[in-house]
N, C-alpha and C positions, 0 to 999 in steps of 0.2 A: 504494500500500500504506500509506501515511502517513496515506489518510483515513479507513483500515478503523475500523470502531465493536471495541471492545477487548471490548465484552461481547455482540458479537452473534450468535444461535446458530445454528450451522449444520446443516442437515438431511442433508445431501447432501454430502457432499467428495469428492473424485479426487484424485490424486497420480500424478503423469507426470513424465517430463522432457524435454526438447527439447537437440538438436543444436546444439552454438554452433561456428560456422566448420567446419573440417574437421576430419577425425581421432576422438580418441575422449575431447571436451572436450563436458560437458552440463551441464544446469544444472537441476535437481529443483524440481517447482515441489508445492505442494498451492494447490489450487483451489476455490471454491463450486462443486457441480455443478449449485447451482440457475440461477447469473447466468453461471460462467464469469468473475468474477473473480478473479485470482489473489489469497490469501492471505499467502502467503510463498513466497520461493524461495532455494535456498542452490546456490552451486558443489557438482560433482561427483556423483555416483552410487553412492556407496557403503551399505553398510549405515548407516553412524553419519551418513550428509547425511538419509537417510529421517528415520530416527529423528528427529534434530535436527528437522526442519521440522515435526513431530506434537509433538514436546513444546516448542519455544520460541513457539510464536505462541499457539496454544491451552489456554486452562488445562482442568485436569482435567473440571470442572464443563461446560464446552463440549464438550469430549470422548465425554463419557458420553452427550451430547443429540443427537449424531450418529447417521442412524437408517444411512444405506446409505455404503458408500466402495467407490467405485471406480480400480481400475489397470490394471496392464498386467499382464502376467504375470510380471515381475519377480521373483524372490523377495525381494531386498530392500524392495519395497514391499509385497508380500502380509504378511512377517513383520510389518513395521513395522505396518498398518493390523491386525493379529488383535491386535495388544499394546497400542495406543491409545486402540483404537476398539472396543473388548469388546464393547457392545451391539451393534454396527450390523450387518446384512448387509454378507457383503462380495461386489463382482461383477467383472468382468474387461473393458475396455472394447470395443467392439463390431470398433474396427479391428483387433485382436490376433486377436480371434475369428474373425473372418473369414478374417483373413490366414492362422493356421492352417485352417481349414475349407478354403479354397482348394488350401494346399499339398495339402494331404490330398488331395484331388479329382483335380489334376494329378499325384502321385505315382500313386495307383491308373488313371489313365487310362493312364499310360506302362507299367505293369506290365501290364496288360490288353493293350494291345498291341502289345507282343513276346510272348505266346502268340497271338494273333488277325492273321492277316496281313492279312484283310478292314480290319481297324482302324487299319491306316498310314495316312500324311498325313491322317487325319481330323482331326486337334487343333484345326483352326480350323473348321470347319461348323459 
């Protein structure tokens, strides 16, 4: 992060965070979503670490020239990037999406059947 260019503009950013050790200890990262390097990362997961990591690394001018950001479906990062990132599209990264689209699938398969007795032990065919 020490060799990142201070005026370099970014198209594309994501804001995630990752699991550090056990428990309910993360670390917020914002990222190029072109290269996948990370930008800045701060302790914790709260509203004010989002925020923090959108406005101490990036100036305003950089900001603005952000066209898409992507997260997770956090609300603390959804707020953060619609406050930041005004111009850009905002989207939702594909693993969140899925992962609910799945639940979903497997919630209505289990609903399905216990009305349907033909539809026991199918879950795995």
């Amino acid at each position: 992060m020490a060799r990142r260019d201070p005026e370099k503009v970014y198209r594309h950013v994501c804001i995630d965070e990752k699991s550090v050790g056990r428990g309910q200890n993360y670390v917020s990262m914002l990222y190029d979503g072109d290269t996948g390097d990370v930008i800045d990362a701060t302790e914790g997961r709260k509203d004010e670490d989002a925020n923090s990591l959108c406005e101490k690394v990036l100036t305003e001018k950089q900001r603005a020239q952000v066209e898409t950001v992507c997260t997770d479906m956090w609300d603390g990062f959804i707020k953060a990037a619609k406050k930041y990132f005004p111009n850009a599209k905002h989207c939702h990264d594909l693993y969140h999406c899925v992962t609910y689209l799945n639940d979903a699938v497997d919630k209505f398969r289990r609903w399905e059947a216990k009305k349907n007795d033909m539809l026991k032990g199918t879950k795995w065919i």
